[in-house]
C-alpha positions in Angstrom: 11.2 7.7 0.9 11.5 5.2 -2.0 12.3 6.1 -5.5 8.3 4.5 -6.3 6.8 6.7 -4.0 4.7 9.3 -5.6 6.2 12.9 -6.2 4.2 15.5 -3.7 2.6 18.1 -6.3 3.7 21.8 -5.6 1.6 24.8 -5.4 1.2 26.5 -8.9 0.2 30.4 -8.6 -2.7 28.9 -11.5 -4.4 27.9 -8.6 -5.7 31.1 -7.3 -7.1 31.5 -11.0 -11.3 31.4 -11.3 -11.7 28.2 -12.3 -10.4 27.4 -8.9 -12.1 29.4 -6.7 -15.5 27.0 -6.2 -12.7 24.2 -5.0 -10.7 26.7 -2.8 -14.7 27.5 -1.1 -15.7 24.3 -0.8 -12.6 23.7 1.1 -12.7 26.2 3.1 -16.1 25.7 4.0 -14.8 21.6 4.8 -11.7 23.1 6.9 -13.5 25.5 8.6 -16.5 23.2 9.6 -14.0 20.9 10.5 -13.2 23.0 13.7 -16.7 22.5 15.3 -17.1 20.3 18.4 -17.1 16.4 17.2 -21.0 16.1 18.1 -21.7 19.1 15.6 -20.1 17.5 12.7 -22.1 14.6 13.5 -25.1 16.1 13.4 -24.6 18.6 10.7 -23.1 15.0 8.4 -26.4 13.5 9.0 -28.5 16.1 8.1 -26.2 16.5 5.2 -26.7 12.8 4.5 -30.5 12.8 4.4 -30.2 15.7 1.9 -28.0 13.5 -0.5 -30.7 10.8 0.0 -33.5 13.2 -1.8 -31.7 14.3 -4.5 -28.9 12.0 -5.1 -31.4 9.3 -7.1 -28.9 7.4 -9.0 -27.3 6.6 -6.2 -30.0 5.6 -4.2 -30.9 2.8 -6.9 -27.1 1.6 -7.2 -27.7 1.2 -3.0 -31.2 -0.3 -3.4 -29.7 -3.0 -6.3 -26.7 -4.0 -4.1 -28.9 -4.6 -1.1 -31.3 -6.7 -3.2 -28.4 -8.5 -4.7 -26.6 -8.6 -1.6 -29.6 -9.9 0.9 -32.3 -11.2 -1.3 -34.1 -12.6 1.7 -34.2 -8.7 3.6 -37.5 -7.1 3.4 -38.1 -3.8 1.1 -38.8 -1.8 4.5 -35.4 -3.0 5.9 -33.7 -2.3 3.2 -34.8 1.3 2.6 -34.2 1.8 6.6 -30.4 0.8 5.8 -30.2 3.1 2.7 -31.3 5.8 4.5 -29.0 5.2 7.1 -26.2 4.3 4.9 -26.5 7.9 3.4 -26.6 9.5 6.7 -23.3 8.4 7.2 -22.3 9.3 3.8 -22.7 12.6 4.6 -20.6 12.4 7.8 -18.4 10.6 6.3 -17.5 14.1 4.0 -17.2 16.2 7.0 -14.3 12.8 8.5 -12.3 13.9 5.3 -11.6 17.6 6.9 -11.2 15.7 10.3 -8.7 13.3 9.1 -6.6 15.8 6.7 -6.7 18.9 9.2 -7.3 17.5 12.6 -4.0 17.7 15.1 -2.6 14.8 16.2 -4.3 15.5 20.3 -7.3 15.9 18.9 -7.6 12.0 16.7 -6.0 11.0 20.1 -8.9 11.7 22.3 -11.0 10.1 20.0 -9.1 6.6 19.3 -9.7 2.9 20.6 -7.2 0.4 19.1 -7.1 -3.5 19.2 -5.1 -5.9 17.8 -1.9 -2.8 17.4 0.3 -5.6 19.0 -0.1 -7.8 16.1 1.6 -4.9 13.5 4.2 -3.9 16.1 5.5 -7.2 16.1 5.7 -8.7 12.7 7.6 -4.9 11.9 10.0 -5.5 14.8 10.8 -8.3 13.1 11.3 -6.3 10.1 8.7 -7.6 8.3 6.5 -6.0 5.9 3.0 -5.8 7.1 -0.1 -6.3 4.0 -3.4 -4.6 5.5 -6.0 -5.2 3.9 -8.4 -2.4 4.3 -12.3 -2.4 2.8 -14.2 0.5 1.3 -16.1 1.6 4.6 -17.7 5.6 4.8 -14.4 6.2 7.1 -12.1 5.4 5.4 -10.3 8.5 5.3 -10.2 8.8 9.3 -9.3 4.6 9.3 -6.1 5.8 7.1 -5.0 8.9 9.3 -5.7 6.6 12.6 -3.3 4.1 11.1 -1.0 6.4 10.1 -0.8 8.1 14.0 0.4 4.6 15.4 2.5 4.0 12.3 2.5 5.6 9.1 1.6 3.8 6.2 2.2 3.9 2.8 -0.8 2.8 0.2 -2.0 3.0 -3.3 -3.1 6.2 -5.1 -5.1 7.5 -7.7 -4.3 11.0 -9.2 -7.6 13.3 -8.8 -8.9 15.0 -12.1 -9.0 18.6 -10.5 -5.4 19.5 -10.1 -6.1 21.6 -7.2 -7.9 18.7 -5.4 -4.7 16.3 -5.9 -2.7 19.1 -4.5 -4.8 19.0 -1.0 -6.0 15.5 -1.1 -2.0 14.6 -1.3 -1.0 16.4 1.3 -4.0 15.5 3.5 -3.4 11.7 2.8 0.4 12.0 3.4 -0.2 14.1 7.2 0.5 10.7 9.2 1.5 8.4 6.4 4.9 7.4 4.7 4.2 7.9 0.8 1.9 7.2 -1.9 2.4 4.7 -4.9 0.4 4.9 -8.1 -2.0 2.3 -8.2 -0.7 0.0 -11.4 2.8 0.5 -9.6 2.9 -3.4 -8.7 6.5 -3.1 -8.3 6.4 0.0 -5.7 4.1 -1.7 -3.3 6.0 -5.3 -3.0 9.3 -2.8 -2.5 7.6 -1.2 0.5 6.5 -4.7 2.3 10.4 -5.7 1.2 11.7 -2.5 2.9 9.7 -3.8 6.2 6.6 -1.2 5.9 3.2 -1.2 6.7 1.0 -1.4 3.5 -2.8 -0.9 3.4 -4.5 -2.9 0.4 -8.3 -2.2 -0.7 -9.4 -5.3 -2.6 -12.8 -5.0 -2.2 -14.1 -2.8 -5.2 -14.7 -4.0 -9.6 -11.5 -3.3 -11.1 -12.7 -4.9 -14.5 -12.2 -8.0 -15.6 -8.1 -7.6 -16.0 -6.0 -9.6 -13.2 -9.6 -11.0 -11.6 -11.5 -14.0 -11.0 -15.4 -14.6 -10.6 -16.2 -15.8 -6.6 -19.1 -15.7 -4.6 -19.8 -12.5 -2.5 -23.2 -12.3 -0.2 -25.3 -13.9 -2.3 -23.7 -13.1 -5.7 -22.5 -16.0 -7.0 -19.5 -14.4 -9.3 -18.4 -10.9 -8.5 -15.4 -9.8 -10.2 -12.5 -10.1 -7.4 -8.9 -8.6 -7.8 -6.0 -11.5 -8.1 -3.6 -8.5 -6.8 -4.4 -9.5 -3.4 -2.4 -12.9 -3.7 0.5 -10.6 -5.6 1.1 -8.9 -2.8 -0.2 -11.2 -0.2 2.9 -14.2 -1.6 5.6 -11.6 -0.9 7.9 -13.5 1.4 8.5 -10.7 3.5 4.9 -9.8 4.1 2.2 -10.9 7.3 -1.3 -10.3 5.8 -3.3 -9.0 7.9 -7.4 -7.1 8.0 -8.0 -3.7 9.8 -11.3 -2.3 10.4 -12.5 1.1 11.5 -15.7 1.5 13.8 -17.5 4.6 14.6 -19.0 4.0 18.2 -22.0 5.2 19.4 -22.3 8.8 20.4 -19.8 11.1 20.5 -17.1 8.4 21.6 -15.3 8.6 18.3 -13.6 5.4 16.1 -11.8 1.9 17.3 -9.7 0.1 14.8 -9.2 -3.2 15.1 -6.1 -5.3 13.1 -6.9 -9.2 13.0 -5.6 -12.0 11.1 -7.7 -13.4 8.6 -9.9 -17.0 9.2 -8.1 -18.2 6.8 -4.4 -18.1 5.8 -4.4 -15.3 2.7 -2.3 -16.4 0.5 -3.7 -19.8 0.3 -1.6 -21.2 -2.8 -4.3 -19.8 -5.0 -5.3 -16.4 -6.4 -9.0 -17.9 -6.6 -8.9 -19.5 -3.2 -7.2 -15.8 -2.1 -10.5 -13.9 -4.3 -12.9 -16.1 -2.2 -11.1 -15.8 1.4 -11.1 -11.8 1.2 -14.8 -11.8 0.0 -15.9 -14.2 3.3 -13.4 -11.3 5.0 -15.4 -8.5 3.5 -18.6 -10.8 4.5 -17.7 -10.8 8.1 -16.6 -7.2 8.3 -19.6 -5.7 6.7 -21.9 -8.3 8.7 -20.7 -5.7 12.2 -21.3 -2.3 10.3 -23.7 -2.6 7.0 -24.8 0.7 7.8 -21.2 2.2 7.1 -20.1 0.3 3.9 -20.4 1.9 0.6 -23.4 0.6 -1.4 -23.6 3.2 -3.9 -21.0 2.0 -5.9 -21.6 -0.3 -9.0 -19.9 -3.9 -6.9 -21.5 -6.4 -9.6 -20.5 -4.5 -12.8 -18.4 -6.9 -14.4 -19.6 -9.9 -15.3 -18.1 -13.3 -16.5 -18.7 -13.1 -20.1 -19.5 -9.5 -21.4 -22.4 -10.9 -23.2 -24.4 -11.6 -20.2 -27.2 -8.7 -18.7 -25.8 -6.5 -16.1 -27.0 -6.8 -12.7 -28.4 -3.0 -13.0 -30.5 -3.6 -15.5 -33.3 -3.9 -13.0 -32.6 -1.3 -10.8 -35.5 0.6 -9.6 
């Protein structure tokens, strides 16, 4: 454990208090559903899904505006299709959290395709630290325990507001993984890929305008893109690499794949860097646009805070 690594919270006897108790049942309710037969979850997710399509409206026109901006040339029919379908899988994607923080180890087993494993196993045998760069996908929670099966991890963290909810989403996050840094803990992270670890990275999300350059993503010709990337990404003891996770058809479960990026990241340049993990995110999303998360503001930053936002004209 390294002295960065974030403190595990303890149980406090305030949690059994009322304020609690809607958390404590709608975990229970997650950890008991999680216990159903794979193809239930599934089904029940969808469902789920379609209901946060009807009523979750803001949302919705976040999704809509990111398509538009996204895939100007996609017709209005295709893009509600993909919505609708994107929010299916947001609603499975709740009932992946209880399957990645409570699920045994057999049971993620039976339900796991891997490629590319070869490439982490060999830059850590050669004690190398190992950057992942990992992209906000609807499973990412079951991507993170998957990883942290074949080797755990350790990654960046941000506290939850509900103090019983950072209790359980700490321990779920930490069942197959190393530790936890804070997220502005710069320092932390490059001492994990120093110490030889594997390190998953999201870079993929507005973080304001602070440590960030304005590159092309889909069609938008400046979206605010972290510079931490290259921070991490120069460390001399660290192989950069991308992981994916895909949810196959059926019942059949998840495949992650590691691969090494088109182009070398880092580059020499934190905007080169910016632009080579947007055509990354590109070609990743390109396989699975049904699983990414639209719903999030992407575009909100803009180069000079004087100019419209791009959600102005949602509809």
């Amino acid at each position: 454990m390294s002295k960065h690594s974030v403190e595990p919270p303890k149980f406090q006897l305030a949690f059994l208090m009322p304020k609690y108790w809607p958390t404590w049942l709608l975990i229970g309710f997650l950890y008991t559903l999680s216990w159903l037969p794979f193809g239930v979850q599934l089904w029940l997710g969808r469902r789920l899904g379609g209901l946060f399509y009807r009523i979750m409206n803001k949302r919705v026109r976040v999704a809509r505006r990111n398509l538009e901006l996204c895939y100007p040339d996609q017709s209005d029919a295709e893009r509600e299709r993909l919505i609708k379908e994107n929010f299916r899988n947001t609603g499975i994607a709740l009932f992946e959290t209880g399957m990645a923080w409570w699920w045994p180890n057999w049971r993620v087993h039976r339900k796991v395709q891997v490629e590319g494993l070869e490439l982490v196993t060999q830059a850590l045998a050669e004690k190398k630290g190992v950057f992942v760069l990992l992209f906000h996908f609807l499973d990412l929670e079951v991507h993170a325990r998957i990883v942290g099966k074949y080797h755990p991890a350790v990654g960046l963290y941000r506290p939850h507001n509900n103090a019983l909810m950072e209790y359980l989403q700490t321990k779920g996050r930490s069942r197959s993984n190393r530790y936890l840094v804070r997220k502005k803990d710069i320092r932390g992270l490059l001492q994990a890929l120093e110490d030889g670890e594997l390190c998953g990275y999201l870079p993929d999300q507005d973080y304001g305008r602070n440590r960030s350059v304005f590159v092309p993503l889909f069609s938008v010709p400046d979206a605010a893109t972290t510079t931490g990337t290259s921070i991490f990404a120069n460390h001399p003891n660290a192989v950069t690499l991308i992981s994916t996770c895909e949810r196959l058809p059926g019942t059949q479960g998840y495949k992650i794949k590691f691969y090494e990026p088109a182009q070398a990241i880092p580059s020499g340049s934190d905007e080169e860097d910016a632009r080579r993990v947007n055509q990354e995110v590109e070609r990743a999303v390109a396989t699975m646009p049904e699983m990414y998360m639209w719903m999030h503001r992407r575009f909100k930053t803009r180069p000079d805070a004087s100019m419209p936002s791009y959600y102005d004209k949602m509809k």
